[in-house]
N, C-alpha and C positions, 0 to 999 in steps of 0.2 A: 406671760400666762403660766399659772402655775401645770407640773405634772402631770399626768394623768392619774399616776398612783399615788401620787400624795392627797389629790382630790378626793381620789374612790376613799383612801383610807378618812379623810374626814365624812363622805356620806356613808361609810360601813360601821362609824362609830354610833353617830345619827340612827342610822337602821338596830342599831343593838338594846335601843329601848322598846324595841317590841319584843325582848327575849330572844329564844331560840330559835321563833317563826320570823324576825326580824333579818336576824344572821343569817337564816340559809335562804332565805329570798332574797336580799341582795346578795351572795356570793352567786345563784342560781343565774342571778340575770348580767352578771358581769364576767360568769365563766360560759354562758353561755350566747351572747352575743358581743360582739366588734364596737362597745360602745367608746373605745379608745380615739375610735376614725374621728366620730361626730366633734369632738373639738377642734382638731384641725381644717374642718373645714369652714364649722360656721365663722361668722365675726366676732372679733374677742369683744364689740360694743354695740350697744344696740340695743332693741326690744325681738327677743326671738317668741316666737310660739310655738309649745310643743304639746301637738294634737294627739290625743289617745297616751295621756301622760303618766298612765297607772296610778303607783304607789309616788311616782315622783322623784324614780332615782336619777332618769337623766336630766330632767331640768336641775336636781340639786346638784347633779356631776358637772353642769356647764355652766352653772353662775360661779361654783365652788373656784373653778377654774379660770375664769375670768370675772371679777367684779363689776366689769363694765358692762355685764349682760344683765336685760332685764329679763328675765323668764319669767313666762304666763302658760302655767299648764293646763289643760281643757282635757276632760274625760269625763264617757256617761255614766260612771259608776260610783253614787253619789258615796259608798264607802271607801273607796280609794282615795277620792280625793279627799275625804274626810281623814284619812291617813298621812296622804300627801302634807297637811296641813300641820298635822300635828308633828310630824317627825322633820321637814325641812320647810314650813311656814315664814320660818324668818330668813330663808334663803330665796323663796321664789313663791307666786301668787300660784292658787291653785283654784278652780271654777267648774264646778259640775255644767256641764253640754251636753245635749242634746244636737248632732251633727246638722241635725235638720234645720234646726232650729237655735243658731247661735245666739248667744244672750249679743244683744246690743252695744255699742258705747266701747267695744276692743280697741285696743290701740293699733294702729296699721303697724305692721312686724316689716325689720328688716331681714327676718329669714324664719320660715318655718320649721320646722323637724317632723316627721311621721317616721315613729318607729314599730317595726311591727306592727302594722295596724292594720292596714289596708285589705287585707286577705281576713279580714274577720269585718268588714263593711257590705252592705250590701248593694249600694250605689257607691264607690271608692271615686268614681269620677266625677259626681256630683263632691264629695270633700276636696277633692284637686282644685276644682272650680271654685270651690269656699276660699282655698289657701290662696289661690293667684288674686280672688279679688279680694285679699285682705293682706296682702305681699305691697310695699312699696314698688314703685318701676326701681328694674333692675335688681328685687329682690332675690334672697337665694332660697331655694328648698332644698332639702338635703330630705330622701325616703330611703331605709331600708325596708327590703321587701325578702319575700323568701321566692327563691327560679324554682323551676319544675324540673332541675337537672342539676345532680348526679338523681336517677329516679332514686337510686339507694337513701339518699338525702331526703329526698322528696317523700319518701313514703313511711319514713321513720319521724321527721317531721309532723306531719299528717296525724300521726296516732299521737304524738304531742299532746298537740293542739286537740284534738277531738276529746280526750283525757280531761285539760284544763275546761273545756267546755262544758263537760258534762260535769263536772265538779263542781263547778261554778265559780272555779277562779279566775277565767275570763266572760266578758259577756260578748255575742258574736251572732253573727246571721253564720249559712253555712261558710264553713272555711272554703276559699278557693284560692289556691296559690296560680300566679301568672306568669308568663317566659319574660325576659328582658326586653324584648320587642314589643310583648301587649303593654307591660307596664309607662315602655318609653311611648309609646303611640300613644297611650291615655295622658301622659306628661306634656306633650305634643297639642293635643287635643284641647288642653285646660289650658294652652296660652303659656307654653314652657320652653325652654329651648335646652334642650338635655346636653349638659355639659359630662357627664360624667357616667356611664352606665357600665355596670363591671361585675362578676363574680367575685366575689372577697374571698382568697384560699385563707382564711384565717385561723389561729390556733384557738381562737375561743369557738366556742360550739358548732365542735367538729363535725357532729350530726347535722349540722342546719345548712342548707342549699345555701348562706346568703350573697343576695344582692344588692350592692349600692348606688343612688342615681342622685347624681347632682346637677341641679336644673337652677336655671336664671329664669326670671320671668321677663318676657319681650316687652319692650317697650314700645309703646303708642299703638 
């Protein structure tokens, strides 16, 4: 598997065709979230799906890095992934969704991704439910989330997010951040067996409360 930064450095070259709005959004979402975790844990082969996949940096960071992944990114904002498309289209499929409403004929994934997402859904537990019954038995889900603790974290976070919202550079029902406990109970809930559930002290986005959970789906 290749690096993680030799990766980033091919999807930040990729991102430098949108100019200067190219460059500072991906630097934004690389210096600002633990996206280094997510290849070590998914599988370097297989069909992954990555749900709420924006502009398409981590699907391009985890095919980039493993060739034997198939990435399929799903998001409801028919400009991003109109983005997605055009900046790393030849690295990974990208597909406007509707959560409610998934388009049909998906390939069953050996592992999901939700990153940052779930706290901008407005039923998250009904998308958990989507992912396990489109997860292979014994698939993996790997969710970052953002905890309700350090509050310091939590409330600088909060103005984030409320920020991008109103801008309209995300789209989102109200934000609501969850403890590690609601999150793994809803993991639980959806036919999951939480393998992994942790506060990440990490150096990228030192502001951000995050959370990582690594979940198997139970078989039979």
């Amino acid at each position: 598997m290749r690096p993680v930064r030799a990766a980033f450095d091919v999807v930040r070259q990729r991102a430098a065709r949108d100019g200067l709005r190219g460059r500072l959004r991906v630097w934004q979402r690389w210096t600002g979230t633990p996206f280094s975790v997510a290849g070590e844990i998914l599988p370097e082969r297989g069909v992954i799906l990555d749900l709420g996949c924006g502009f398409g940096m981590l699907s391009a960071l985890l095919a980039v890095q493993a060739p034997g992944r198939e990435l399929l990114g799903l998001d409801v904002d028919a400009a991003k992934v109109g983005r997605a498309r055009r900046l790393f289209g030849d690295l990974a499929r990208f597909e406007c969704a509707d959560f409610a409403r998934m388009p049909p004929g998906l390939p069953r994934a050996d592992a999901v991704v939700i990153w940052d997402v779930l706290h901008h859904v407005a039923e998250p537990a009904a998308l958990l439910g989507w992912a396990a019954r489109n997860l292979k038995p014994g698939g993996v889900l790997l969710l970052k989330e953002n905890d309700v603790v350090p509050l310091s974290k939590r409330l600088v976070s909060e103005a984030v997010e409320l920020v991008a919202v109103g801008l309209d550079v995300t789209a989102s029902a109200p934000v609501r951040f969850r403890s590690r406990v609601e999150w793994s109970d809803m993991l639980v809930d959806a036919g999951f067996e939480v393998l992994r559930a942790e506060h990440l002290r990490a150096r990228e986005g030192f502001f951000v409360p995050h959370s990582l959970f690594v979940a198997r789906l139970r078989e039979g």
